[in-house]
C-alpha positions as CSV (number, residue, x, y, z in Angstrom):
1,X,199.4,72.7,180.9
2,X,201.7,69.8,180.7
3,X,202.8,68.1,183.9
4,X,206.2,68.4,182.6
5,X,206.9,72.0,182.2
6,X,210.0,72.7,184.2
7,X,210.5,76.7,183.1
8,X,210.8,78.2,186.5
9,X,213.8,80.4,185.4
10,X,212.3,81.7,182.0
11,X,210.2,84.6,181.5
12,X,207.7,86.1,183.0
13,X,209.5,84.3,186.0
14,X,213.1,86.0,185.3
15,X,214.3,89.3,186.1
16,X,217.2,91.7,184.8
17,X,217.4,93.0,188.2
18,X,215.4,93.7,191.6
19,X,215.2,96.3,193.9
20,X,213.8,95.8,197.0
21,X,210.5,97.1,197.3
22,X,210.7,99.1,200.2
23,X,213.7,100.7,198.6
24,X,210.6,102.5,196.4
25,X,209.1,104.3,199.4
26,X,208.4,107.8,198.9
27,X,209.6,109.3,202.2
28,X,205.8,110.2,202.8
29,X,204.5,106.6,202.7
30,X,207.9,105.3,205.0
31,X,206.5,108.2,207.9
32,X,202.5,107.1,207.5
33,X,203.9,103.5,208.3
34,X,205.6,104.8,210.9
35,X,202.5,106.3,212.7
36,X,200.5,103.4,211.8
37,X,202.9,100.8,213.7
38,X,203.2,103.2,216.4
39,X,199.2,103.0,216.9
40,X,199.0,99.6,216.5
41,X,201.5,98.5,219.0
42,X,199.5,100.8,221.3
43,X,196.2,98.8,220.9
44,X,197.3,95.7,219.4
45,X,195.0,94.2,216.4
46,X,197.7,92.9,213.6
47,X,196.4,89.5,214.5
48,X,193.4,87.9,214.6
49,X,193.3,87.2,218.4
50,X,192.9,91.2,218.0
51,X,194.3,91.3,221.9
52,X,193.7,95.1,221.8
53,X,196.4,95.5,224.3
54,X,198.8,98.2,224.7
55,X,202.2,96.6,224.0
56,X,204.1,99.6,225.5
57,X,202.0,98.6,229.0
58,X,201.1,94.8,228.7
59,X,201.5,91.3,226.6
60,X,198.6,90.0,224.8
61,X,198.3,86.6,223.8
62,X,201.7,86.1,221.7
63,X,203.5,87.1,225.4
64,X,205.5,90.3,223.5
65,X,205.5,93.3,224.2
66,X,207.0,96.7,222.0
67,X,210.5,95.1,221.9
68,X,210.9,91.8,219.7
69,X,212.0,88.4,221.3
70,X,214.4,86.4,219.2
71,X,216.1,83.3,219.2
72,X,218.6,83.0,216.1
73,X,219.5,85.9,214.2
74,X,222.0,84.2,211.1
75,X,222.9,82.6,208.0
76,X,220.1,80.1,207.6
77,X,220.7,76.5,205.5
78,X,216.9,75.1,206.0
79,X,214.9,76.6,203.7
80,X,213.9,76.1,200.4
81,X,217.5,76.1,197.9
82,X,216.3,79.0,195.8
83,X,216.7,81.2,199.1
84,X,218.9,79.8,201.0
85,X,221.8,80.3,197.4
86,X,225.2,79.6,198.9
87,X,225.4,82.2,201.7
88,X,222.1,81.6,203.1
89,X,218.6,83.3,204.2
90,X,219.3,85.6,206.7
91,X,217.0,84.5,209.0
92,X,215.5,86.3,212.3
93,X,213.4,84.2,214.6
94,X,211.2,85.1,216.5
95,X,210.2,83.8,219.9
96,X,206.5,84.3,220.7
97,X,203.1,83.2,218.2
98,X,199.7,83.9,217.4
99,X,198.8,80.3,217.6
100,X,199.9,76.9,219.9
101,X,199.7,74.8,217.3
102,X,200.2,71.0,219.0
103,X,202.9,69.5,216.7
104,X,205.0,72.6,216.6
105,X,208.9,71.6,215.6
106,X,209.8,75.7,217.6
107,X,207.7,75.1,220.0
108,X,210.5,75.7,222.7
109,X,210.7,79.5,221.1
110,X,207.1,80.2,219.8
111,X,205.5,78.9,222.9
112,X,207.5,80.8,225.2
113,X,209.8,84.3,225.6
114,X,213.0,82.3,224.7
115,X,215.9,84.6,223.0
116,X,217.0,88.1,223.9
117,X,215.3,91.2,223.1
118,X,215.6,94.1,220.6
119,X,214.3,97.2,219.9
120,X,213.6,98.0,216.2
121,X,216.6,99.7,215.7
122,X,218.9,96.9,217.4
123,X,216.9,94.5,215.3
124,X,217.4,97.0,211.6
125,X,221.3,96.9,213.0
126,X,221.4,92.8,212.8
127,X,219.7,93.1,209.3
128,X,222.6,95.1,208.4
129,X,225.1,92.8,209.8
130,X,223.7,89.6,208.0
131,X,224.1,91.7,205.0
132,X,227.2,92.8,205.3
133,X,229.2,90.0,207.4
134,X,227.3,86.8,206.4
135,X,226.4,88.0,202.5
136,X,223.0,86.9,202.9
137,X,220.8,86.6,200.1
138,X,217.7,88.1,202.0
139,X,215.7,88.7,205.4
140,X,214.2,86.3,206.2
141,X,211.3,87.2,209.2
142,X,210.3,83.2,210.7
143,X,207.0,83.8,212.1
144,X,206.6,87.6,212.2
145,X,202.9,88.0,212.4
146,X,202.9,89.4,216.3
147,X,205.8,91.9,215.7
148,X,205.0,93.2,212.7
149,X,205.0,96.8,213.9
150,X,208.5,96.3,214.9
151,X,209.1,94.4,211.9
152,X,207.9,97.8,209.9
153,X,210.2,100.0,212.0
154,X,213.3,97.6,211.6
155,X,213.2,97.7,207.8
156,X,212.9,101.5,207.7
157,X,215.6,102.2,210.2
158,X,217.2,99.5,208.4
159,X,216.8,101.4,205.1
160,X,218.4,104.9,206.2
161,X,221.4,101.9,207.5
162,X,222.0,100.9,203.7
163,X,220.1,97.9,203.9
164,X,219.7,96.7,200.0
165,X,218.5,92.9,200.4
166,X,214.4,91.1,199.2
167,X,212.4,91.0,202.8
168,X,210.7,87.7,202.9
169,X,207.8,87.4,205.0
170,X,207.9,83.8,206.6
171,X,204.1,83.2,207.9
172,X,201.8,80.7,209.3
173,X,199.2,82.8,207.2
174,X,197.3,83.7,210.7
175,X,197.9,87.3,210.2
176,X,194.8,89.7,209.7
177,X,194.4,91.3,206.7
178,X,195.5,95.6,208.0
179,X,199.0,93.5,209.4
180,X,199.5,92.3,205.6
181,X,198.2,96.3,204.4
182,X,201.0,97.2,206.5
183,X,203.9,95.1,205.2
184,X,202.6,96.4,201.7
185,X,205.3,97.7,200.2
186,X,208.3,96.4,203.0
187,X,207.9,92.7,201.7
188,X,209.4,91.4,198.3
189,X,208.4,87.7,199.2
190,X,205.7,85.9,201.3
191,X,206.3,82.7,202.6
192,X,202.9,81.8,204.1
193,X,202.4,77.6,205.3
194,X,199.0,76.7,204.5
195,X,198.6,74.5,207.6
196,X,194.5,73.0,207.7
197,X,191.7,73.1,206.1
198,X,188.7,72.0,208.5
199,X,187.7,74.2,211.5
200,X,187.5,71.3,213.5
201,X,191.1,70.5,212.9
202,X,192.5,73.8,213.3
203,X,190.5,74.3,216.5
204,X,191.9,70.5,218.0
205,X,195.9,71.2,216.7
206,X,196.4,75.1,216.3
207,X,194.0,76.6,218.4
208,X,192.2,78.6,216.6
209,X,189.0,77.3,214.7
210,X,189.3,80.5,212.7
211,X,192.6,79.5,210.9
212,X,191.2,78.3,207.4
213,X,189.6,81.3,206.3
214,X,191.9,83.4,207.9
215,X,194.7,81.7,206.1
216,X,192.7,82.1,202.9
217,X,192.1,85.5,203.2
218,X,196.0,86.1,204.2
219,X,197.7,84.5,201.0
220,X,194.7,86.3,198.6
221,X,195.8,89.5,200.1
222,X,199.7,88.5,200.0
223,X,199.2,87.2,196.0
224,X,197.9,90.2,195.1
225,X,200.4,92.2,196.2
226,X,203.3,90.9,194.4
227,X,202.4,87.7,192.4
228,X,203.8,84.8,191.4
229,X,207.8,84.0,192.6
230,X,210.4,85.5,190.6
231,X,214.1,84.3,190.0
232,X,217.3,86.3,189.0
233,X,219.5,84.8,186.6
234,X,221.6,83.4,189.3
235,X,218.2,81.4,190.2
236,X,217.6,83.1,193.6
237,X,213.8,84.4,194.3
238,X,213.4,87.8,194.9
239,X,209.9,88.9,194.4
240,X,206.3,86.9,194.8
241,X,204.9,84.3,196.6
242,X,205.7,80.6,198.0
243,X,203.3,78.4,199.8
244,X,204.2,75.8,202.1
245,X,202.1,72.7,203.5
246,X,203.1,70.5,205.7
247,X,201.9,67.2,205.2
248,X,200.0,65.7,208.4
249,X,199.2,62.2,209.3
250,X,195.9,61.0,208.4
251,X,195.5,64.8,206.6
252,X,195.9,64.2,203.6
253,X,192.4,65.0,202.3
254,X,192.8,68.4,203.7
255,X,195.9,68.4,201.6
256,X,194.4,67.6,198.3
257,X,191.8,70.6,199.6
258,X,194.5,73.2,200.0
259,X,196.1,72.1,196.7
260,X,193.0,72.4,194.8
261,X,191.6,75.8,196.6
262,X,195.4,77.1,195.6
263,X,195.4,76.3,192.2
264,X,191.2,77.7,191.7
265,X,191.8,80.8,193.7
266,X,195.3,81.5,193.7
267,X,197.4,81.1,190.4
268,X,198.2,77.6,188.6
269,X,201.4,79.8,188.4
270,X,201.7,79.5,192.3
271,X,205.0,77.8,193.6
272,X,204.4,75.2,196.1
273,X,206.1,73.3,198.8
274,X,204.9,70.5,200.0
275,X,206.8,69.0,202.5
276,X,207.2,65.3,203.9
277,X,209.5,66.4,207.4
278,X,206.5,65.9,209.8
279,X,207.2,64.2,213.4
280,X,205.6,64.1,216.0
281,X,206.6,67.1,218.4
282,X,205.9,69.8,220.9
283,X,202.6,68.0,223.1
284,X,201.9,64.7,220.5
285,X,202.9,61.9,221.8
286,X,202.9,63.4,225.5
287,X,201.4,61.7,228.6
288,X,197.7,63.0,229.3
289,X,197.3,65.6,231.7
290,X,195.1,64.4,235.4
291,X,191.8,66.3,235.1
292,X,190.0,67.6,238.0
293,X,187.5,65.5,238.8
294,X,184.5,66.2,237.5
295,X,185.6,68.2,234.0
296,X,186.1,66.3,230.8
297,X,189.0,66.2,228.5
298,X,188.9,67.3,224.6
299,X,188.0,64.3,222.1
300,X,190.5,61.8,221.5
301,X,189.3,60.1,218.6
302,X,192.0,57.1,219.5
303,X,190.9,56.5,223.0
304,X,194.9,55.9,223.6
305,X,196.4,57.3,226.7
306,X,198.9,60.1,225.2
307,X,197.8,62.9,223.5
308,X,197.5,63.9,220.0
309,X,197.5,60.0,219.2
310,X,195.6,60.6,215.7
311,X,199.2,62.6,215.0
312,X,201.6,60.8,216.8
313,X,203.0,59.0,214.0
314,X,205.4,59.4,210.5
315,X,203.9,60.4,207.7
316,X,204.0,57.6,205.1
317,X,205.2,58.1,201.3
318,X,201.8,57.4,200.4
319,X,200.1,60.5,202.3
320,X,203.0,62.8,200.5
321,X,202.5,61.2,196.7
322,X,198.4,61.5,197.3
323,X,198.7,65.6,198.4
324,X,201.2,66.1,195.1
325,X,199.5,64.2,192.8
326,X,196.1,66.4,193.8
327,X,198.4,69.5,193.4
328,X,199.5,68.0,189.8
329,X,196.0,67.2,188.9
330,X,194.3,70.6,189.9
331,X,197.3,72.3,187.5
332,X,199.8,73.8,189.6
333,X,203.5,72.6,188.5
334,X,205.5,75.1,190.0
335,X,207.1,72.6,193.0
336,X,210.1,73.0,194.9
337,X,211.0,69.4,194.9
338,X,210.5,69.4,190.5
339,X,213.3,72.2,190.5
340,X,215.4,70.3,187.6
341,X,218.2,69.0,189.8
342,X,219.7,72.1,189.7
343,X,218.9,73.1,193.4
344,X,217.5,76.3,192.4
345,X,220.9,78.4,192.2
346,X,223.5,79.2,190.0
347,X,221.9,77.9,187.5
């Protein structure tokens, strides 16, 4: 397939028209979700920490409980053009995460409680309101996977409400696989960052030395269930899937490896994002933490006295050109930043 091809709005990629998957529901499959988020949310396993707490009692390891914590509920301008349109993404973010990933650019919300809280039905009434008062294109859920039970309440309340807009599931891709069974169904697009590669990286920077294969797993299960990304004639996405990877310093070979494991496993068809905005944030770059005497502190392979140091840096163009040019070469062409100089919308 030639480098070249730029046919993101032709067919199989356009549509006539969408409607929103969850819109398709029989009323027996909305009520069996029901039950099923209920009885997770009372011993918690819809992410790989698999807490088994009972969130009507207690916090596990994300720090929510049955209500949802958010930060920002509105019009969003940051995301990728195609679904962001003119109005927006109407995003909903969510403080509180399944990982502590070092460099985090939220860590301020996804580290802590930050925000206010909402019950389901508060949160499906905000849905509503982005819909009708700021004419979203979509829902967009940014970093969902530790309230997705809530999440799967909000868009059937929101439902009965009149909601009519694509769900996009916004990810880190550290969800297990019965939380993305769940969302089966609710989500028209997943949005899932492909973040490392190596164990041993994951374990230093996220936190969890599981995250590859979890992440692998995640995106498999999310491909299959609705494909490649799909465009309406006005250019917006509203079905399929779009990964993200966030160039790292220094990671660049585990770039090329997500790239390439993508394009073999995934679809050549996939659309990718591979994004150059990395700084150092969140601990990198901090002052080293005193240790009690006696203990020793985690491998710095710089030896320099702040923390993160391997990280603490810019990316350079280099790093970005060498993960693209192994996405090129292993055949994927689908790329957000190749979109025509169109933007993406209103084509």
């Amino acid at each position: 397939m030639s480098r070249h091809r730029r046919l993101h709005l032709a067919p199989p990629f356009l549509l006539d028209d969408y409607t929103p998957r969850y819109q398709l529901l029989s009323s027996q499959s909305a009520a069996r979700k029901r039950s099923e988020a209920y009885a997770h949310l009372q011993n918690c396993n819809l992410c790989p920490r698999r807490c088994g707490v009972n969130r009507f009692e207690t916090r596990g390891y994300c720090l929510i409980g049955s209500s949802v914590s958010t930060s920002t509920v509105a019009p969003h301008f940051g995301e990728e053009p195609f679904f962001q349109g003119h109005n927006g993404s109407g995003s909903v973010f969510f403080s509180g995460c399944s990982l502590r990933c070092s460099f985090c650019q939220n860590h301020d919300i996804s580290h802590t409680r930050n925000g206010f809280d909402l019950t389901p039905e508060e949160l499906a009434e905000w849905f509503l309101k982005l819909q009708d008062v700021g004419q979203v294109h979509n829902i967009n859920l940014v970093t969902p996977e530790h309230v997705v039970p809530q999440c799967v309440l909000a868009i059937l309340h929101a439902r009965e409400l009149g909601l009519r807009l694509p769900i996009i599931y916004n990810t880190s891709s550290y969800d297990s696989l019965e939380s993305i069974a769940l969302m089966d169904g609710l989500v028209d697009i997943y949005l899932p960052d492909f973040k490392s590669f190596r164990a041993g990286t994951s374990k230093r920077l996220l936190k969890a030395e599981d995250y590859p294969e979890v992440a692998k797993e995640s995106i498999l299960a999310m491909h299959k269930q609705v494909g490649d990304l799909c465009f309406t004639g006005d250019g917006i996405a509203k079905s399929g899937v779009c990964v993200r990877h966030l160039v790292m310093p220094g990671k660049e070979d585990e770039g090329k490896m997500i790239v390439e494991w993508l394009a073999e496993n995934v679809s050549k068809d996939l659309f990718v994002n591979i994004m150059e905005q990395y700084r150092p944030a969140a601990h990198v770059g901090k002052a080293k933490r005193a240790r009690p005497e006696g203990t020793q502190a985690s491998a710095d392979p710089s030896g320099h006295g702040v923390r993160y140091s391997e990280i603490n840096r810019p990316i350079t163009g280099d790093e970005v050109e060498f993960v693209r040019s192994a996405a090129r070469a292993a055949g994927l062409w689908r790329f957000v930043d190749d979109m025509g100089g169109h933007g993406g919308f209103n084509i």
